[in-house]
C-alpha positions as CSV (number, residue, x, y, z in Angstrom):
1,X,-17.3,-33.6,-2.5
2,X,-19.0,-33.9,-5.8
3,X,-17.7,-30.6,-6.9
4,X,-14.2,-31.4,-5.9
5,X,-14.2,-34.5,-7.9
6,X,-15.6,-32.6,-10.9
7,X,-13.2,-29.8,-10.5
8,X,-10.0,-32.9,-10.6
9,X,-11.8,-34.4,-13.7
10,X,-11.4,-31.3,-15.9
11,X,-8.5,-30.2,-14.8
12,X,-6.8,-33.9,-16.2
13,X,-9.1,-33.8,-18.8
14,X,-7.6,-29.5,-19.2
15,X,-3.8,-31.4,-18.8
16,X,-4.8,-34.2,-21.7
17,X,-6.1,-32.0,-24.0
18,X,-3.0,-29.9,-23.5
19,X,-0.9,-32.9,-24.1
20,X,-2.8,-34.4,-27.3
21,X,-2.3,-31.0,-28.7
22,X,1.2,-30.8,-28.0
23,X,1.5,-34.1,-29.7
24,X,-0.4,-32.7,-32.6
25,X,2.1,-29.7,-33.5
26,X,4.7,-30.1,-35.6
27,X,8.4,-30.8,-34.5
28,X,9.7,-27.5,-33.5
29,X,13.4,-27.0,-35.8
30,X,16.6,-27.3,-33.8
31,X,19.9,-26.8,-33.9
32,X,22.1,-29.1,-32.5
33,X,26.3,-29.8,-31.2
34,X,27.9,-33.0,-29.6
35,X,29.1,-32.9,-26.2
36,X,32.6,-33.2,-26.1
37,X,35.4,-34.4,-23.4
38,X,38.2,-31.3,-22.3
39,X,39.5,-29.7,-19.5
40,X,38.4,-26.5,-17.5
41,X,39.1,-24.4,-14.7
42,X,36.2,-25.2,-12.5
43,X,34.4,-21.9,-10.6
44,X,34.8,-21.2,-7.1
45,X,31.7,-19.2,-6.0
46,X,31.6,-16.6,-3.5
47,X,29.6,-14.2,-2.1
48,X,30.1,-10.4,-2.5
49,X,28.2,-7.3,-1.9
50,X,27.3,-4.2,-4.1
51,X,28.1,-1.1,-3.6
52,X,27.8,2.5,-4.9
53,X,31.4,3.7,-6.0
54,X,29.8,7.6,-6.1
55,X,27.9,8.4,-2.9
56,X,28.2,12.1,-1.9
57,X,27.5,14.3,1.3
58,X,26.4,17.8,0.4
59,X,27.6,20.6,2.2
60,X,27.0,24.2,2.3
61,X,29.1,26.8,0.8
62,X,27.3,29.4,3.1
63,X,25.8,30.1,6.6
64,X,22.0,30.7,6.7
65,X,18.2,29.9,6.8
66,X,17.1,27.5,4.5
67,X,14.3,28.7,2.0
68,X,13.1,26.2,0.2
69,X,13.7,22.3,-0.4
70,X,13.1,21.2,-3.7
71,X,13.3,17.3,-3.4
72,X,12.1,14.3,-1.4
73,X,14.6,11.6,-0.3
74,X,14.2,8.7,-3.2
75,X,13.8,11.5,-5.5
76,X,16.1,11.2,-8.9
77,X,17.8,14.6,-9.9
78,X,19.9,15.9,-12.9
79,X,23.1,16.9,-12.2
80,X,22.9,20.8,-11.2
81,X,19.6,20.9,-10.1
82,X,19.1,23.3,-7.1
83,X,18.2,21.2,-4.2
84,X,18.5,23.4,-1.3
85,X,18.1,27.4,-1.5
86,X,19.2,29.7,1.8
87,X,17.8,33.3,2.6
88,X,19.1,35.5,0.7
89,X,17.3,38.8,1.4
90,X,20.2,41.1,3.1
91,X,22.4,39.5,0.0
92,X,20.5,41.4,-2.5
93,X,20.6,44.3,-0.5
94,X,24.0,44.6,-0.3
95,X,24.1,43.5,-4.1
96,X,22.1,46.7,-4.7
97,X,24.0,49.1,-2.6
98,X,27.4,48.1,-4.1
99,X,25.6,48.0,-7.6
100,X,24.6,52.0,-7.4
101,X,27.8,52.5,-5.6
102,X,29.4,51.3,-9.0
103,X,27.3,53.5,-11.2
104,X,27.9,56.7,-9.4
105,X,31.6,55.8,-9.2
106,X,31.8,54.8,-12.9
107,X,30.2,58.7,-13.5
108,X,32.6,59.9,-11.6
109,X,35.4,57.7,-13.6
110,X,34.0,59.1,-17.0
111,X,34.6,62.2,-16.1
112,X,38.0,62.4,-14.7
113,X,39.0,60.2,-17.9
114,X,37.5,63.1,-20.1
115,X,39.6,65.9,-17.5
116,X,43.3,63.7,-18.0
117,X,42.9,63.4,-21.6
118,X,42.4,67.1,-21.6
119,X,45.1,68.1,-19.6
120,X,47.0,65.0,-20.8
121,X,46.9,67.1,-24.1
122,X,47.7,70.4,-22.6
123,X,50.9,68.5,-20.7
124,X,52.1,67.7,-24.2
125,X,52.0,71.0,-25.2
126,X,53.7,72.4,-22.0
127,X,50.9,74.8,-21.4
128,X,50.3,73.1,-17.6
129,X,52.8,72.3,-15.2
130,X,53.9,68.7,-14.4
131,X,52.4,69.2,-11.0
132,X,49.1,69.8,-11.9
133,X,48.9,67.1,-14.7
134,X,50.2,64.6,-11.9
135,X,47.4,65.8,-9.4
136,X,44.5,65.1,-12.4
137,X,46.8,61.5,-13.0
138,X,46.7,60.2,-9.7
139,X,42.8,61.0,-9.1
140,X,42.1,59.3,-12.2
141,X,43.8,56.2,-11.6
142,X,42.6,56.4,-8.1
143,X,39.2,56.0,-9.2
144,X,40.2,53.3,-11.4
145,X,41.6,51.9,-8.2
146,X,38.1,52.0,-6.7
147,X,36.1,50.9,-9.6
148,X,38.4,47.7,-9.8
149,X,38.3,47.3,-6.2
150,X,34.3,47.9,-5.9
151,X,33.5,45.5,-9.4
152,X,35.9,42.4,-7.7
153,X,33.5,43.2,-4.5
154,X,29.9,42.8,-6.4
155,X,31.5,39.5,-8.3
156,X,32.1,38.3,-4.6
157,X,28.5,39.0,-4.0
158,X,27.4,37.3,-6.8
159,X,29.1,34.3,-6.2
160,X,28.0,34.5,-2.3
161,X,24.6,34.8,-3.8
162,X,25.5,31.5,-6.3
163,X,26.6,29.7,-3.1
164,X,23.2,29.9,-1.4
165,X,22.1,27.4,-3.8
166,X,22.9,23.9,-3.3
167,X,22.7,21.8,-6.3
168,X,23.3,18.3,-7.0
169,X,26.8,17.8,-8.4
170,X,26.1,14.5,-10.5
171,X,22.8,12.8,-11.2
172,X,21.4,10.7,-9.2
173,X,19.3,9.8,-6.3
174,X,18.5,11.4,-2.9
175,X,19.0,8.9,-0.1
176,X,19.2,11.1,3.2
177,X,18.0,14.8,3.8
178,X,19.5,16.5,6.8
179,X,17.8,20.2,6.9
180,X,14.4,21.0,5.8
181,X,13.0,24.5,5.5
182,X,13.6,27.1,8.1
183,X,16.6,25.6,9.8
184,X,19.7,27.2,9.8
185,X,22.6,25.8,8.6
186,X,27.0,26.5,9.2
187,X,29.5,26.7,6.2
188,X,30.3,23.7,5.4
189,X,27.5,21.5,7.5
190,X,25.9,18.4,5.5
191,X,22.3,19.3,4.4
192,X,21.7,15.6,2.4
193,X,23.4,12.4,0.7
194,X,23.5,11.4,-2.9
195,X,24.5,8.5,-4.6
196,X,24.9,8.0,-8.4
197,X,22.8,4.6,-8.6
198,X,24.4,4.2,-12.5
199,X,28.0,3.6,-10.8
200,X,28.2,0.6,-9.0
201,X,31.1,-2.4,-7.8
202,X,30.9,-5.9,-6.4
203,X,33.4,-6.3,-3.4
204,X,34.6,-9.6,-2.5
205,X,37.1,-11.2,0.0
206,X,39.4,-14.1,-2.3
207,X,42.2,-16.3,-0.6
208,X,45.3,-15.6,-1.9
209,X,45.6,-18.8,-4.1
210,X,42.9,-17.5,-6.8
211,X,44.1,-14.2,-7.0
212,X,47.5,-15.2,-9.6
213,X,44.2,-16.6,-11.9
214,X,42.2,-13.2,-12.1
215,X,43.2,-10.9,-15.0
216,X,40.8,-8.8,-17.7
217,X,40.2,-12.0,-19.3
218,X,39.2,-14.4,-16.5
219,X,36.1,-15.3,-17.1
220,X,34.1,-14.0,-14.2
221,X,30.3,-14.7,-13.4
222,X,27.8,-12.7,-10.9
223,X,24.1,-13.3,-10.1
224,X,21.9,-11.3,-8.2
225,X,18.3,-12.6,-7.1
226,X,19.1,-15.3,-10.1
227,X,19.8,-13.0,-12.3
228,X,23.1,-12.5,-14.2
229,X,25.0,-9.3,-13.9
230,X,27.8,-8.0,-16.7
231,X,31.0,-7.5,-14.6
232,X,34.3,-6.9,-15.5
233,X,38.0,-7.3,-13.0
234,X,38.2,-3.6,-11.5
235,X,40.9,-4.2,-9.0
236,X,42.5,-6.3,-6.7
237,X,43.5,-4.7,-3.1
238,X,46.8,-5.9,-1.9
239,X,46.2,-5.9,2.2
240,X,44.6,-9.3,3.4
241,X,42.3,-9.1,6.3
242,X,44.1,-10.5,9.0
243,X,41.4,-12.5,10.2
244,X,40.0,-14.4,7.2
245,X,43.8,-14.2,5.3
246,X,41.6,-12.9,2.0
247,X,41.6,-10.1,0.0
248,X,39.3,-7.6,-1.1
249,X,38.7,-7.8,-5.0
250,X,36.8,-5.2,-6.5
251,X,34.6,-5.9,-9.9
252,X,33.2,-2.9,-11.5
253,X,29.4,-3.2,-12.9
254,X,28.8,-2.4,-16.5
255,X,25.0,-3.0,-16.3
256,X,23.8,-2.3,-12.9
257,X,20.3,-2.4,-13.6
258,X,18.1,-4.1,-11.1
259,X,21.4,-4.0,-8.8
260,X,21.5,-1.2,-5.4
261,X,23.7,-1.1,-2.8
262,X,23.8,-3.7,-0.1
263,X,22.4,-6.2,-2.3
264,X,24.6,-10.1,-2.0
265,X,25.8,-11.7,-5.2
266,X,26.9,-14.7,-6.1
267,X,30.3,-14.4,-7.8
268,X,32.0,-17.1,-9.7
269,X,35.8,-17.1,-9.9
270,X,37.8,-19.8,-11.8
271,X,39.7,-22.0,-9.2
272,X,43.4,-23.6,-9.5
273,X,43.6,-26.7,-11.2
274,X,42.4,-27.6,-14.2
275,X,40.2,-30.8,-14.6
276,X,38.4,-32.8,-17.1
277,X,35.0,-31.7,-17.7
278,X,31.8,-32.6,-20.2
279,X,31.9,-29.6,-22.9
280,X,28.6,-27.8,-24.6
281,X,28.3,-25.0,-26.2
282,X,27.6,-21.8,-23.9
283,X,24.6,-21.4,-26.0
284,X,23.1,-25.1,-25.1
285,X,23.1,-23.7,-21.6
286,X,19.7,-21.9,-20.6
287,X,17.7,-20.6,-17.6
288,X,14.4,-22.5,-17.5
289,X,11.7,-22.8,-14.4
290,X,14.3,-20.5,-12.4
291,X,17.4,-23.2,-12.7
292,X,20.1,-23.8,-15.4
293,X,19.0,-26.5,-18.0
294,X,20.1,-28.0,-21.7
295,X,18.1,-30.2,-23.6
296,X,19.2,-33.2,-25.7
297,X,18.0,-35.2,-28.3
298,X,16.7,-38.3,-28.7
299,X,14.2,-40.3,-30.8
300,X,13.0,-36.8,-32.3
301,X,12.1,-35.5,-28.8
302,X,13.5,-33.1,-26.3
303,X,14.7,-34.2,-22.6
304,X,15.2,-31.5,-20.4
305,X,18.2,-31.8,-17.9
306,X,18.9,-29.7,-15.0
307,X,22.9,-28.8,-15.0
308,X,25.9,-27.6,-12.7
309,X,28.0,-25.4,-14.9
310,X,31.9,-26.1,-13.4
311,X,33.5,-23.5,-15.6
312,X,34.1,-21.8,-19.4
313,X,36.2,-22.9,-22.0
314,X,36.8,-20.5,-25.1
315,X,33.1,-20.3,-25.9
316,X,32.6,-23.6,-24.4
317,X,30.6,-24.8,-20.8
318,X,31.8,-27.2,-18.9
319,X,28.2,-29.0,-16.9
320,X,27.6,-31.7,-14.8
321,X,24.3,-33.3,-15.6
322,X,23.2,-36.5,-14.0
323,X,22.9,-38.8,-17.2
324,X,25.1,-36.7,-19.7
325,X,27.4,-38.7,-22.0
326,X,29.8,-37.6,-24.3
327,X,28.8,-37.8,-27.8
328,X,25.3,-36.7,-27.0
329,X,23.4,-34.3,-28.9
330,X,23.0,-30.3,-27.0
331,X,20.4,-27.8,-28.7
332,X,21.9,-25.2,-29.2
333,X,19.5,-23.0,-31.0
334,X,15.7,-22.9,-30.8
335,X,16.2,-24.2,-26.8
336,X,14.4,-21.1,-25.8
337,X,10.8,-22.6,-28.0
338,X,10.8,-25.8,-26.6
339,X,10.0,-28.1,-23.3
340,X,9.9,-31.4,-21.8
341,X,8.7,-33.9,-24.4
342,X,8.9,-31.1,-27.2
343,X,9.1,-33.0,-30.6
344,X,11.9,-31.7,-32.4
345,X,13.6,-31.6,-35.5
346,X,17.1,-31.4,-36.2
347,X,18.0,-29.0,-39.2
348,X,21.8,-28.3,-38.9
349,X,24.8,-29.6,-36.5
């Protein structure tokens, strides 16, 4: 019991101290605006869901046993990356056979071109007859035929050979692998999923009354586990779901960092009518002790208050704040620095 007490005493004495020192600092500097009287378009909020706008099945280009597995699922590769490689033992076989095939045909080849420019000159000179120079024509081009014919057959083995290798066609992550080492697998059979986690959108379903207020300038705000996300208007679909009569809007993610697929976010759309609203500054509006805050002035001190922001205004926030008047004074720079209490010091409005 004793301890407890003792432990309570110094932790008010630990909470005085902090406050006599507080009281001893010097007035942190402020800047400070008025809060004025307009009119907004107050924010609807709804709830939409992320998505990844490049997600990928990989398929195989070629039957055959799988060889090695280079990756994990999770795993992050660069695009082209070899993730999957198939047997390709009888390939190189028949890449061999066809490659000697062309050197002894291209001796041959060299040799008849030597024989038809030597009787190609003896033609000229009508010292052979046109039969026999059209006998050593024809087996030339013949075996020019072949060579063609036989060099268009080893490029198909090469790129047979290029096909047993199935690499990542974008960079990204691994989310599913199908085939692992030793199983066979068809033409054209999946062997994994891949998603590019750097391309993301925000679907939504909207009633048909706020869609006429969405263009590239609406002002358009998301959150994600309390934290904001950059979005921009990608695209409104034009076929309601007959159920819920809303429509799917589509906002693309320019910063998707922190953000995967499946995750809900809060999405703030502006509403219909306009209505009259308490103004700040957007920069008197700050996240503090995980909620939306501004902090006035008065007396040289600094009183926190917790606020609804309705909508945006050409640089301006319209709030509700229990106790907010017009004419009172908003930080609006050095918010960040200060708390509850703060003492203050206004240096330019």
């Amino acid at each position: 019991m004793f301890k407890t007490f003792q432990t309570v005493c110094i932790a008010i004495l630990g909470v005085s101290l902090s406050l006599f020192a507080a009281e001893k600092k010097p007035p942190a500097a402020v800047e400070v605006a008025k809060v004025i009287e307009g009119t907004v378009n107050p924010l609807q909020e709804f709830i939409g869901t992320a998505y990844y706008t490049k997600s990928s099945d990989l398929a195989s280009k070629e039957s055959g046993i799988i060889e090695k597995v280079t990756f994990q699922e999770g795993d992050l590769v660069e695009k082209g990356e070899t993730l999957f490689a198939l047997d390709t033992e009888l390939l190189e076989a028949e890449i061999k056979k066809t490659q000697s095939s062309l050197r002894a045909l291209l001796a041959d080849l060299n040799r008849q071109e030597k024989e038809y420019a030597r009787i190609d000159k003896l033609y000229q000179n009508r010292s052979i007859s046109e039969q026999n120079y059209e006998s050593v024509k024809y087996t030339y081009e013949k075996l020019q035929a072949q060579y063609s014919s036989l060099e268009a057959s080893l490029e198909t083995l090469f790129i047979q050979r290029a096909n047993r290798e199935i690499k990542a066609p974008y960079t990204g992550v691994v989310t599913t692998k199908l085939k692992d080492v030793g199983e066979w697998v068809a033409t054209g059979s999946s062997v994994a999923k891949i998603v590019d986690t750097r391309s993301l959108e925000i679907v939504l379903n909207v009633p048909a009354k706020f869609l006429s207020y969405l263009d590239q300038d609406s002002m358009i705000i998301a959150k994600a586990n309390g934290k904001e996300v950059s979005v921009a208007l990608g695209s409104i679909i034009p076929q309601a779901d007959i159920r819920t009569r809303t429509f799917p809007v589509k906002l693309e993610v320019i910063d998707p960092k922190g953000l995967i697929e499946g995750m809900s976010v809060l999405v703030s759309l502006p509403a219909i009518e306009r209505q009259e609203a308490l103004l700040v500054p957007r920069d008197a509006v700050i996240q503090k002790f995980n909620q939306e805050v501004i902090f006035t002035v008065k007396d040289g001190k600094a009183n926190m208050m917790p606020v609804q922001v309705i909508g945006f205004e050409e640089g301006q926030a319209a709030v509700s704040a229990q106790g907010l008047v017009q004419g009172a004074q908003v930080v609006v720079k050095g918010n960040e620095r200060i708390f509850p209490n703060s003492p203050v010091r206004v240096v330019g409005e």
